[in-house]
PAKEPA-281487 format. One line per field, with one value per residue: residue in three letters; x, y negated, z negated of N, C-alpha, C, CB in turn; residue number from 1. Coordinates in steps of 0.2 Angstrom, whole numbers. Atoms other than C-alpha are relative to their C-alpha. Glycine has a CB too. Layout:
fidren <- [ALA  ...] .
neast <- [X  ...] .
nnorth <- [Y  ...] .
nup <- [Z  ...] .
caeast <- [X  ...] .
canorth <- [Y  ...] .
caup <- [Z  ...] .
ceast <- [X  ...] .
cnorth <- [Y  ...] .
cup <- [Z  ...] .
cbeast <- [X  ...] .
cbnorth <- [Y  ...] .
cbup <- [Z  ...] .
kolnu <- [NUM  ...] .
***
This chain:
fidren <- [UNK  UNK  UNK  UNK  UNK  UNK  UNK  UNK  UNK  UNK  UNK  UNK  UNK  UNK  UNK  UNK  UNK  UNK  UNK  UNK  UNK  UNK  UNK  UNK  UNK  UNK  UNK  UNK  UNK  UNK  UNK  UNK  UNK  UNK  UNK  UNK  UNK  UNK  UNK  UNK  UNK  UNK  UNK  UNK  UNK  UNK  UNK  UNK  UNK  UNK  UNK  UNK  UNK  UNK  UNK  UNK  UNK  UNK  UNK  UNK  UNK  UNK  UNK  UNK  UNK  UNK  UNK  UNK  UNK  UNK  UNK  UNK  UNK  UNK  UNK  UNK  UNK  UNK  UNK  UNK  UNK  UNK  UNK  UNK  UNK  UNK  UNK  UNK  UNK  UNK  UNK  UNK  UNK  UNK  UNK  UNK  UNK  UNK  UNK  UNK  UNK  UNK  UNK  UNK  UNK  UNK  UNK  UNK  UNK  UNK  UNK  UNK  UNK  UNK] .
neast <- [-4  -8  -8  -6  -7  -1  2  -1  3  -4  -11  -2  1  0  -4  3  6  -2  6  6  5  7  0  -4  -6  -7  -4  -7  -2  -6  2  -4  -7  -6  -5  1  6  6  5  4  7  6  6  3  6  6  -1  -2  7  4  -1  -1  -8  -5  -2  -1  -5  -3  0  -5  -5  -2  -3  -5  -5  -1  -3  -8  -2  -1  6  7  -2  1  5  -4  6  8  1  7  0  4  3  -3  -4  -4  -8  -5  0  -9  -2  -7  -1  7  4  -5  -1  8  6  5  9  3  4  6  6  1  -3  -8  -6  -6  -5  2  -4  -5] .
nnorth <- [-6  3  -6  -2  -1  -6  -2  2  3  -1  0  2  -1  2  4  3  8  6  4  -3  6  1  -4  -6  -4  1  -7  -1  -7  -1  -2  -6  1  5  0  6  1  3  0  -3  4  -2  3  -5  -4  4  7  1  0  6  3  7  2  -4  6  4  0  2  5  2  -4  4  8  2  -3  7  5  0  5  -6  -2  -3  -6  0  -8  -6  -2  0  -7  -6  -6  -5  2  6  5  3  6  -4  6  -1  -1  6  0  -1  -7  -5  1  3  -6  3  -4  4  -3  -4  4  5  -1  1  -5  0  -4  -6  -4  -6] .
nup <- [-2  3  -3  6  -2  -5  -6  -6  -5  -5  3  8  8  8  5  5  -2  -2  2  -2  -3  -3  -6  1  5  -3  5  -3  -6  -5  -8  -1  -7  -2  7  7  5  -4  5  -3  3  -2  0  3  -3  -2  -4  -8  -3  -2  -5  0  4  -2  -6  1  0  -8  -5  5  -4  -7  1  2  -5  -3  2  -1  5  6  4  -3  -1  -8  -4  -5  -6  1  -2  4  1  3  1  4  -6  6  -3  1  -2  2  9  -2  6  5  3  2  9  5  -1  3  -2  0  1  -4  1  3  6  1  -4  6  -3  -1  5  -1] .
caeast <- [56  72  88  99  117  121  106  109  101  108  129  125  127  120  132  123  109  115  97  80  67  51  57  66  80  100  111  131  133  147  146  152  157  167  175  167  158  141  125  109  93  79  61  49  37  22  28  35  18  12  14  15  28  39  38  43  58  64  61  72  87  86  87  101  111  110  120  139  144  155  140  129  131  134  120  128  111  92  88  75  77  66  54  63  69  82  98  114  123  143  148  155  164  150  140  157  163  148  134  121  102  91  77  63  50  57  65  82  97  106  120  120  127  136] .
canorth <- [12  12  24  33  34  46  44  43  31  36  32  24  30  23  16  7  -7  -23  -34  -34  -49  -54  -45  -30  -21  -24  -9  -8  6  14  15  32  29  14  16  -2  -5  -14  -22  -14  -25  -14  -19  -9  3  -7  -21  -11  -4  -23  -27  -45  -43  -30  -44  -56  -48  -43  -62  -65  -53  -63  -80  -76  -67  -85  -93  -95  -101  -95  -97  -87  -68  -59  -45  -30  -23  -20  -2  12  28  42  29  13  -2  -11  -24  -18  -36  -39  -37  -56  -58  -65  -50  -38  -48  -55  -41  -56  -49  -59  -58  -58  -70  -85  -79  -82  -73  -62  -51  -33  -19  -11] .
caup <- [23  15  25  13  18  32  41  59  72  89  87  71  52  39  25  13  10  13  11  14  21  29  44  39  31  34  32  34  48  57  76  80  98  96  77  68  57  62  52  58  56  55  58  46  52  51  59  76  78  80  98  93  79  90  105  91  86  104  107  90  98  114  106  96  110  119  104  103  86  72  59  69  70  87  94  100  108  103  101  96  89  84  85  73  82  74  82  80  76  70  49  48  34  23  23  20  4  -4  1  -2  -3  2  -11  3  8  3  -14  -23  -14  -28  -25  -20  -34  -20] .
ceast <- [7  5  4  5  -1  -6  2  -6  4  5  0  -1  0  3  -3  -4  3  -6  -5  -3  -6  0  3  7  6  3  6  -2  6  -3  7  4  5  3  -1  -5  -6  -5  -3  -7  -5  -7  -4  -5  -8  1  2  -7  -5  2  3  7  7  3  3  8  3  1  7  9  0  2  9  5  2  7  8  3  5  -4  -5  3  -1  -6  4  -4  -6  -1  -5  2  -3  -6  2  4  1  7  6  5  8  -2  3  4  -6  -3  6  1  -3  -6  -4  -7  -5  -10  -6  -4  1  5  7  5  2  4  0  6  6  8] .
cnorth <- [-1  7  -1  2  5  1  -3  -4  0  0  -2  3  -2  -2  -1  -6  -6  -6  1  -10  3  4  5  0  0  4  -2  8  1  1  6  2  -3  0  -5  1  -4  -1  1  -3  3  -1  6  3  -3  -5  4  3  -5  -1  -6  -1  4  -5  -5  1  2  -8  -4  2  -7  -5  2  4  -5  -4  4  -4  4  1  4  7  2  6  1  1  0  8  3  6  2  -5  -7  -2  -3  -3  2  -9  3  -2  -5  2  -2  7  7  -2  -1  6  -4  6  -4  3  -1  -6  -6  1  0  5  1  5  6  4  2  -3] .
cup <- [-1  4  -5  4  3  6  7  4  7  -3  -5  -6  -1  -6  -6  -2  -1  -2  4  1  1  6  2  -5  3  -4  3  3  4  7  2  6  0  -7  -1  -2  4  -9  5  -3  2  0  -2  5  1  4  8  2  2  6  -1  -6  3  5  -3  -3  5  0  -6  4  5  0  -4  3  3  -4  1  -6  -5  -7  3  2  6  0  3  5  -6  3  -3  0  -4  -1  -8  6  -5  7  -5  1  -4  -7  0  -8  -8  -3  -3  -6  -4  -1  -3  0  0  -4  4  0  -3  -8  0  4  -9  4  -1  -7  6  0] .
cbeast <- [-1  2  5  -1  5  1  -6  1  -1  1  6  -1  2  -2  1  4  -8  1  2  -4  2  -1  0  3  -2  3  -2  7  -3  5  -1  -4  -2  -3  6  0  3  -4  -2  1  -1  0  -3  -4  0  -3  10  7  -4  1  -5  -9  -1  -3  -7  -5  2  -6  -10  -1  -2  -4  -7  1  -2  -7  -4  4  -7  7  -3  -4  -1  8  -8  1  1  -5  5  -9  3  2  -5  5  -5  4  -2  2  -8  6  4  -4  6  -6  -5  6  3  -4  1  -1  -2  1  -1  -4  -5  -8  -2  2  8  -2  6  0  -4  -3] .
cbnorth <- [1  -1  -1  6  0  6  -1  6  -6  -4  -6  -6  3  3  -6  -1  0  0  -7  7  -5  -7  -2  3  9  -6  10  0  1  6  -9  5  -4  -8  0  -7  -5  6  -5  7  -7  2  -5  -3  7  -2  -6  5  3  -5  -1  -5  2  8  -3  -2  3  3  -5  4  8  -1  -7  -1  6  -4  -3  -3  -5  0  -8  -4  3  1  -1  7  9  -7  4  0  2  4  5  3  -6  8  -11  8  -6  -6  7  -12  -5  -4  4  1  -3  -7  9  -8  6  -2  0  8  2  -2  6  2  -6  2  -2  3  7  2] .
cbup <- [8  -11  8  -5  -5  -5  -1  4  -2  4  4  -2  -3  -2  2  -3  -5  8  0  -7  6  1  5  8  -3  0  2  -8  6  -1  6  -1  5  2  0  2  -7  8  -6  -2  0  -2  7  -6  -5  -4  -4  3  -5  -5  3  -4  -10  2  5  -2  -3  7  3  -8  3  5  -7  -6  5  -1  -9  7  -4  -2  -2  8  -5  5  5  -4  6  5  -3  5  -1  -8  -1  -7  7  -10  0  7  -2  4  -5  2  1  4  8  4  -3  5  -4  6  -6  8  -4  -4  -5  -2  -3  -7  7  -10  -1  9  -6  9] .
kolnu <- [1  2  3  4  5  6  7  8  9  10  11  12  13  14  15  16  17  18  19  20  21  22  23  24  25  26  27  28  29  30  31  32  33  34  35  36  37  38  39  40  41  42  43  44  45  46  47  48  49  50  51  52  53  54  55  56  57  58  59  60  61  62  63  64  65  66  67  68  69  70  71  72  73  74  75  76  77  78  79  80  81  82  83  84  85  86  87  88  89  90  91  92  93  94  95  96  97  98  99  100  101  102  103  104  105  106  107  108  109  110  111  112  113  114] .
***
């Protein structure tokens, strides 16, 4: 399920794809309440229909709300709209100047055209 620039999720717009994995899709977004930027890690549509994998990214969120490091990006919150659950987490530098893409599953990282 890929979002094209401008869609909305609650306070956030959409931007531009950032990278993709094993357990969703990472967009640059703005957050329209507060005026920053944000990455938005969405968990695919099959996966939140799964009980077991929706309770396993909730339980991802919660561990890394616990950490405090500056290699470890911070969680804002854990959200759902229109039916899509995705964590609203901080753009560190890495992801702003580089735009890695992770290719997915294990595969090479290369770098995004954007």
């Amino acid at each position: 399920m890929a979002l094209a620039p401008g869609t909305k999720l609650g306070a956030y717009e959409i931007q531009s794809p950032l990278g993709a994995g094993g357990m969703g899709e990472v967009y640059r977004a703005s957050d329209t309440k507060l005026g920053r930027d944000v990455a938005l890690k969405v968990l695919p549509a099959e996966m939140a229909h799964d009980p077991e994998r929706l309770t396993r990214f909730r339980r991802e969120a919660k561990a890394l709300a616990q950490l405090d490091h500056p290699n470890i990006v911070t969680i804002y919150s854990v959200e759902e709209s229109d039916g899509i659950h995705f964590l609203t987490i901080e753009r560190t530098s890495l992801i702003k100047e580089c735009g890695w893409k992770d290719g997915g599953r294990g595969g090479p990282l290369r770098q995004s055209k954007d």
